[in-house]
N, C-alpha and C positions, 0 to 999 in steps of 0.2 A: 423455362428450363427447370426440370425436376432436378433434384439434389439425388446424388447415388451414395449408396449405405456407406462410401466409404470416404466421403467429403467431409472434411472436417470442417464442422462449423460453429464451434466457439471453442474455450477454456472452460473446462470444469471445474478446475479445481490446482490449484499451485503451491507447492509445500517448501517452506523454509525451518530450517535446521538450528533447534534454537538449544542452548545448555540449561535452560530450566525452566521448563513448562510451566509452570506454574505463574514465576515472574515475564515471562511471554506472554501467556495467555492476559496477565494482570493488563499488562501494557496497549494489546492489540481490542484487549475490551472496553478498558475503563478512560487509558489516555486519547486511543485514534476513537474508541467511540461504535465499534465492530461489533455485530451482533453475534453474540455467543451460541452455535445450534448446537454443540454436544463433544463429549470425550471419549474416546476408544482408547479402554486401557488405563495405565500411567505415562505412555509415551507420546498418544496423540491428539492435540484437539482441533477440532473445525470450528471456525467464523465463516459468516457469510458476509461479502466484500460485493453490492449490489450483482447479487445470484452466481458468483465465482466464490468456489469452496477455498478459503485457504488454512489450510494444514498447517499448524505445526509440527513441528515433531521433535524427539529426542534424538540424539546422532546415532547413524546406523553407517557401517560398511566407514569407506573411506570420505561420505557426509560430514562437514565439521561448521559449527556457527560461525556466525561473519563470513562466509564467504557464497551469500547466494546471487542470485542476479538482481538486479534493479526492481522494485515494484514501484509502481507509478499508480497512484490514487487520484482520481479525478474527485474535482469538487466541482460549485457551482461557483462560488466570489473563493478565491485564493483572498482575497482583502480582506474577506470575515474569518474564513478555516481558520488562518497563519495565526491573527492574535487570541484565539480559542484554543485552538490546539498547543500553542505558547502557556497557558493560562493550566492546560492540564498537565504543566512541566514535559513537552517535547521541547530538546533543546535541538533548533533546527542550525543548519552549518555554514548558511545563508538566507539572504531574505527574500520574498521574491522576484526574480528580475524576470523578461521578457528573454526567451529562448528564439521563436521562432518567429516574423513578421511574415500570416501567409496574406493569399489574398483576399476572403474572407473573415477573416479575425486573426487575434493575436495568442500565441503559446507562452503563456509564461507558466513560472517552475520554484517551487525549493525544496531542497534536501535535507531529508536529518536520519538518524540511524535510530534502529531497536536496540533494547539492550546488549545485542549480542554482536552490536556492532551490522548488522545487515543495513544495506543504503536502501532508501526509501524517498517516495519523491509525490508532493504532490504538485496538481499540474493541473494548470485550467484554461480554457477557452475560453476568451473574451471577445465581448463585439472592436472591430476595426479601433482604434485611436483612444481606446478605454483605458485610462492610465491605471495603476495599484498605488495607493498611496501609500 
């Protein structure tokens, strides 16, 4: 089955609303570890989040920080990320616990915020009975 031009078939690119770029950018580079590809402007810069552009930006219209939707970062061990990611001061707002038990592996999760208060979450699939220590 061929795809038609008008089938959406991924995410490009997802922008969150952040009050100072600069300490955004700081955060999404240096603490999650985001490849930095470039800045348009004073209001906007791109990371690449494996081949999904995410945008920041400065507030525009009735846009205001902290209040975006959920991003969800996969990793490969939640076991190694959590106390790495700890280590480059994210203060996360739990630890990770198991979310989902499918029947193939298991969904576990934990949350912490951007400066600007946006929720954020990383989240990893594990084999079947594979605890987090």
């Amino acid at each position: 089955m061929s795809l038609s031009a008008t089938e959406i078939t991924a995410i490009g690119q997802i922008a969150i609303t952040v009050s100072s770029l600069e300490r955004s950018t700081a955060f999404y580079r240096d603490a999650l570890g985001l490849r930095f590809l470039f800045a348009a402007g004073p209001n906007l810069a791109f990371l690449d989040v494996g081949g999904v552009r995410l945008m920041l930006t400065a507030p525009e219209g009735t846009f205001t920080p902290g209040s975006s939707s959920i991003l969800y970062f996969k990793v490969a061990d939640i076991a190694t990320a959590y106390p790495r990611l700890k280590e480059r001061g994210i203060a996360f707002v739990d630890e990770p616990h198991l979310v989902a038990p499918m029947p193939d592996h298991d969904l576990w999760m934990t949350a912490f915020k951007d400066p600007d208060g946006n929720t954020l979450v990383l989240m990893c699939e594990l084999p079947k009975g594979r605890a987090v220590p």
